[in-house]
C-alpha positions in Angstrom: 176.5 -112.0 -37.6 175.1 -114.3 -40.1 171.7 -114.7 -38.1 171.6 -110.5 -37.8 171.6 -110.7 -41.4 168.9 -113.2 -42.1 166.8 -111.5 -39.6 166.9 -108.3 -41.3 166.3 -110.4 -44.5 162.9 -111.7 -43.2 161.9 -108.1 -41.8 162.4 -106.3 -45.1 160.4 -110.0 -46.4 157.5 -109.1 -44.0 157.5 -105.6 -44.4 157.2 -105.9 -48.3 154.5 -108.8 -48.3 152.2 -107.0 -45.9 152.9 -103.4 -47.5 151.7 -105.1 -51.0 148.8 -106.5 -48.9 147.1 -103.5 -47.0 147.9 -101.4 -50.0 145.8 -103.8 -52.4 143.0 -103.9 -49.4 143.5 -100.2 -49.8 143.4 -99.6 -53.4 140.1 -102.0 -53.6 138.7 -100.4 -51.2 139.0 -96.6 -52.1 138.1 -98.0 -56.0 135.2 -99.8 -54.9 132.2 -96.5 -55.8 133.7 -97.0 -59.3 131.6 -100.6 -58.9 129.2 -99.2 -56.0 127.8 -96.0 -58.2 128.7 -97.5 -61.5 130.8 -94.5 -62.2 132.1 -93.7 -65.8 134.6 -91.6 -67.4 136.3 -88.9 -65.8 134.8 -89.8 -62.6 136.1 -93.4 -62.7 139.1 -92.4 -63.5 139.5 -89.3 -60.8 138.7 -92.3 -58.6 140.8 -94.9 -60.0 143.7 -92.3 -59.5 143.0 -91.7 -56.0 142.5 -95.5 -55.4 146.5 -96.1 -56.7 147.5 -93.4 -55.1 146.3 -94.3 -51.9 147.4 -97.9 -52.0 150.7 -96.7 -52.9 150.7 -94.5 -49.8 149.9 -97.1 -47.4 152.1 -99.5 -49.2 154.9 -96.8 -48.1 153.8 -96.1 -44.7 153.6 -100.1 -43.8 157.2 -100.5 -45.2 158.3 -97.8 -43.3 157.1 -98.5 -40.1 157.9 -101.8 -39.8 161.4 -101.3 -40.9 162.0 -98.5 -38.1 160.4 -100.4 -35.9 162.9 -103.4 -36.5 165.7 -100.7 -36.2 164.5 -99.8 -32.5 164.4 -103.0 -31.6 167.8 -103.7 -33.1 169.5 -101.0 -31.2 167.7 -101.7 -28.3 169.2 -104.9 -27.8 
């Protein structure tokens, strides 16, 4: 029981560290023409938007799938 526990504790641990990860690649990535193009004002900030909002997304989708993925697993065995 108590090891179940711990390992669900480490899977939400490694879902959450590499969510936070690929969503930061992500966000630098889809913000990087601000720095590219040297984009100003509304522009840089459309993008800037886009660049959270992106991160954000695959921040969610990585925390998602892993945890589901975990879950078949779990019930699997």
């Amino acid at each position: 029981m108590a090891g179940e526990r711990d390992a669900r504790t480490v899977e939400i641990g490694y879902a959450l560290v590499t969510g936070a990860f690929l969503g930061g690649v992500a966000g630098v990535v889809l913000a990087s023409p601000v720095l590219v193009f040297g984009l100003r004002g509304t522009a840089a900030g459309a993008v800037a938007w886009v660049a959270v909002a992106g991160a954000l997304g695959v921040f969610g989708v990585r925390v998602v799938r892993v945890l589901w993925r975990y879950d078949r697993r779990r019930r699997a065995s």
